[in-house]
N, C-alpha and C positions, 0 to 999 in steps of 0.2 A: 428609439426603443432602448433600456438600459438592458443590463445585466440579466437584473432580475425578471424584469419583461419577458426577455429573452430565453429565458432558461421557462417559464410559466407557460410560451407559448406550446412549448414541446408535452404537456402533459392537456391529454384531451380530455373532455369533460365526461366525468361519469360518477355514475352511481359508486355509494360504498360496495365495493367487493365481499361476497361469500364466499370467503376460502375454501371452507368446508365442502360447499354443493360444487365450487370451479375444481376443485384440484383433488387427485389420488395421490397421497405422502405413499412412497414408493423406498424412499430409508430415513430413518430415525434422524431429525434435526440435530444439527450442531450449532450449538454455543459459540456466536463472535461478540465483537467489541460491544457492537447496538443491537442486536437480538439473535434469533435462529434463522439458520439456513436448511431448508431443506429440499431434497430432488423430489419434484412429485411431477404427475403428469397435468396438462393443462386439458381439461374435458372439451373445450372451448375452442382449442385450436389446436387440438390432436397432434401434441409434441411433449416433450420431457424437457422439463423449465426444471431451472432453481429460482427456489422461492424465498426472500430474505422477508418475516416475518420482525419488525422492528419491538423491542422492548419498551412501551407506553413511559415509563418512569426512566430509563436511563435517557432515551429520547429527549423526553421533557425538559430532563437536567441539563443535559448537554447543549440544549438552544437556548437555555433560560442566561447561558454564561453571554449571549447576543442577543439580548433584549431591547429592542427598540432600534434594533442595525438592518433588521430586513433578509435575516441571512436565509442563502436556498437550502434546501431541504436535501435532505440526502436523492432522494430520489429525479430531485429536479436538475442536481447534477449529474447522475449515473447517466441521465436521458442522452444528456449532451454531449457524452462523450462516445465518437467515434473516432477509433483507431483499430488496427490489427492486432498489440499488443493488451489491449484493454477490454473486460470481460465487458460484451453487447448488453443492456438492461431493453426491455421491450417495453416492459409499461409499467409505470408505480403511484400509487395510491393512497387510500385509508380502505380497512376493511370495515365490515359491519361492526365489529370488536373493541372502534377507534384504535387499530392499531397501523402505524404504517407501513405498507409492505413494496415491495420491489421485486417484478420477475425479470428471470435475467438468462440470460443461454446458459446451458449446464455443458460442463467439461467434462470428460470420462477420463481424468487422468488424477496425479499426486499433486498432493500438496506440497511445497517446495520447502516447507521447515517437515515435514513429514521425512524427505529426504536427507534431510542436514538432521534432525533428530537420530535418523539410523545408523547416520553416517555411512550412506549407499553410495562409497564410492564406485562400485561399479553401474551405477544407475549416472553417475554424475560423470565418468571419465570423459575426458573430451569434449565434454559438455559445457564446462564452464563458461568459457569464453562467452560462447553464443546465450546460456543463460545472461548472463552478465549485461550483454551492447542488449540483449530486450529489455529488460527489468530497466535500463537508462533511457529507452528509447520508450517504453512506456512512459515515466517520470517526466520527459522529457515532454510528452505529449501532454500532460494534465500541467504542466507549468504553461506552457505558451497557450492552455484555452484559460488561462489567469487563474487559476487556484495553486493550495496548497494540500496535497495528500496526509498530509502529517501522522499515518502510520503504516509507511514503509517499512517492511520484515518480511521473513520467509512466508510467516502465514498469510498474506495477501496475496501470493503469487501460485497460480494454478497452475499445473503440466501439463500438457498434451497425452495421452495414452501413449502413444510412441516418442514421448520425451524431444520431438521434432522442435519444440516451444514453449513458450508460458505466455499466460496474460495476467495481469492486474487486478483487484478485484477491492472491492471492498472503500468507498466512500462515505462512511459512519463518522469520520473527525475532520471529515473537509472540511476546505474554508476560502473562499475568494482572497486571493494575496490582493486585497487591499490595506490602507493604512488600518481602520478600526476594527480589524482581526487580527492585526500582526500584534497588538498591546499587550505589555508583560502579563502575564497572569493566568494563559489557558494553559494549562500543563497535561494536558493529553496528549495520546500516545503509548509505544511501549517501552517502557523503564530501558531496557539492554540497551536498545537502537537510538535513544533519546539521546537530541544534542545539546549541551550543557547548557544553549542560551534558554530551550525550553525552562527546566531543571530550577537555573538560578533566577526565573520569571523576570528575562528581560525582553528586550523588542524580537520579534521575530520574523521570518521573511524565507523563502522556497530553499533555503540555505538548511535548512531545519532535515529537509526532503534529502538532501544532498548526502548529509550527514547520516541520514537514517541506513541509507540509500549504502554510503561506503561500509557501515557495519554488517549489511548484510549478504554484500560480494563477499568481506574478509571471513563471515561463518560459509559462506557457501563454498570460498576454495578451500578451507582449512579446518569446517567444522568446530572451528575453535571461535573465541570471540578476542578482542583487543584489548580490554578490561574483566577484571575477575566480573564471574558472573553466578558468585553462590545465592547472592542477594536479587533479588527479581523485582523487588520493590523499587519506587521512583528515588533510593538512595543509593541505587545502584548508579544513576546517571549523575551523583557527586564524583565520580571517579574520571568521567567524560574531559574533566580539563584541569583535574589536579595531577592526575599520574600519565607521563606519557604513554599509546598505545602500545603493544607486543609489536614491532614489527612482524606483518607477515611472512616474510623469508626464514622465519624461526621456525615456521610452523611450515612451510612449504614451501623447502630451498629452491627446490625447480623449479615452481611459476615464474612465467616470462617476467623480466625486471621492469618492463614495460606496464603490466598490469598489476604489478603489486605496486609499483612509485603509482598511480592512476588512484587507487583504490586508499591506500592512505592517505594520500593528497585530500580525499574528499570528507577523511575525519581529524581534520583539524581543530584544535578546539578555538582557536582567533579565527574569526572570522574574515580577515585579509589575508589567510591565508590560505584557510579553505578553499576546495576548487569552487568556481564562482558559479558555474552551471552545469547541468545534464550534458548540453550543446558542448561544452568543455571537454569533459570530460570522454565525451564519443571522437572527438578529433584528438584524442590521447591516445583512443586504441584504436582508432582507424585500419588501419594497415597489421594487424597484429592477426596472424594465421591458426595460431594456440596462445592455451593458457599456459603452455611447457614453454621454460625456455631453451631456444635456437639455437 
């Protein structure tokens, strides 16, 4: 059984979905990448779900760039992936609407760029660290089940109510790191986070992940980013490997040296130098107590 098999077996067969008659919207949907999310309750199995309601035309657009590749579906990935760090998806579909949808456990906590937006360092003190080896240890998990997350940023990562955690969320620009996904030319993603091979549409590979992955430790210790970031557009990610990043000891002399050498290492713009994996990168902070240093 291949891949795709594999991932088809996981979604059971059923009728299009009645959103409307299955679910109570309980607060106002928000606007992601591929359509809206919103908490409502499930009539059906008497619980408080989030519900990703997918956008039919950016959808469209978005598969149409893997035409004739086979590629799985958002939802057919969300299914497969168990982890602790990884937001649980329960079941995903088409609704009556043709629109595609995915429920998925609701969190009753912040949004991790909600955080870095406020710059809640007291929401964040002492925290980093352990944000940090999750948000890896997620990444880490969606590479070795063979994909590529390719948008890595605070906005993906969900908080615990007691800030105990996060998980992952959001599979909208996935993509099986095989060869005829890795092909110059998908440039999705978010501009800040985006690494330059994206950007200059050359070959790409979980290195992209990596990349995204270190710009969003350096905004979460420092609330700051490593290249100007007036610009938000994908010409902001020109800057990715023409000007070298801020060092973050500029921005936060205290953080252990250990995890800021960890966290730039992984925004290299040469790819031989960049850190090579997630797995790398956890056996860099291994042993590392705080994000203060010793």
């Amino acid at each position: 059984m291949g891949l795709l098999d594999s991932l088809r077996s996981l979604l059971k067969p059923q009728q299009k979905l009645d959103a409307d008659a299955r679910f109570e919207r309980l607060r106002s949907s928000v606007s992601g990448t591929m359509g809206d999310f919103s908490v409502v309750r499930d009539r059906q199995e008497n619980r408080i779900v989030g519900l990703k309601l997918c956008d039919p035309e950016k959808f469209s657009t978005f598969e149409a760039r893997f035409k004739g590749l086979k590629k799985p579906t958002e939802g057919e990935i969300a299914l497969r992936m168990d982890h602790p760090r990884v937001m649980k998806t329960y079941e995903a579909g088409m609704t009556l609407k043709k629109q595609h949808y995915l429920v998925s456990e609701f969190i009753e906590g912040p949004g991790l760029q909600q955080l870095v937006q406020k710059r809640d360092e007291q929401s964040l003190h002492g925290r980093r660290l352990l944000f940090i080896r999750q948000m890896a240890e997620a990444i880490e998990y969606v590479h070795k089940q063979g994909f590529i997350h390719r948008d890595v940023c605070p906005r993906n990562f969900i908080c615990f109510a007691d800030l105990s955690g996060l998980k992952l969320i959001d599979f909208g620009l996935t993509v099986p790191a095989e060869k005829e996904f890795m092909q110059p030319g998908n440039r999705t993603g978010t501009p800040l986070f985006m690494a330059p091979e994206i950007v200059r549409r050359r070959a790409t590979d979980q290195r992209v992940d990596i990349f995204a992955f270190g710009v969003t430790a350096y905004n979460v210790c420092s609330f700051e980013f490593p290249w100007p970031a007036g610009d938000t557009t994908g010409r902001a990610a020109l800057y990715h490997d023409t000007d070298p990043p801020v060092d973050l000891h500029n921005y936060v002399p205290q953080l252990n040296p250990t995890l800021a050498r960890a966290i730039m290492g992984c925004m290299e713009s040469d790819l031989n130098k960049r850190t090579p994996t997630m797995s790398f990168f956890l056996s860099q902070i291994r042993n590392l107590q705080s994000e203060y240093d010793q």
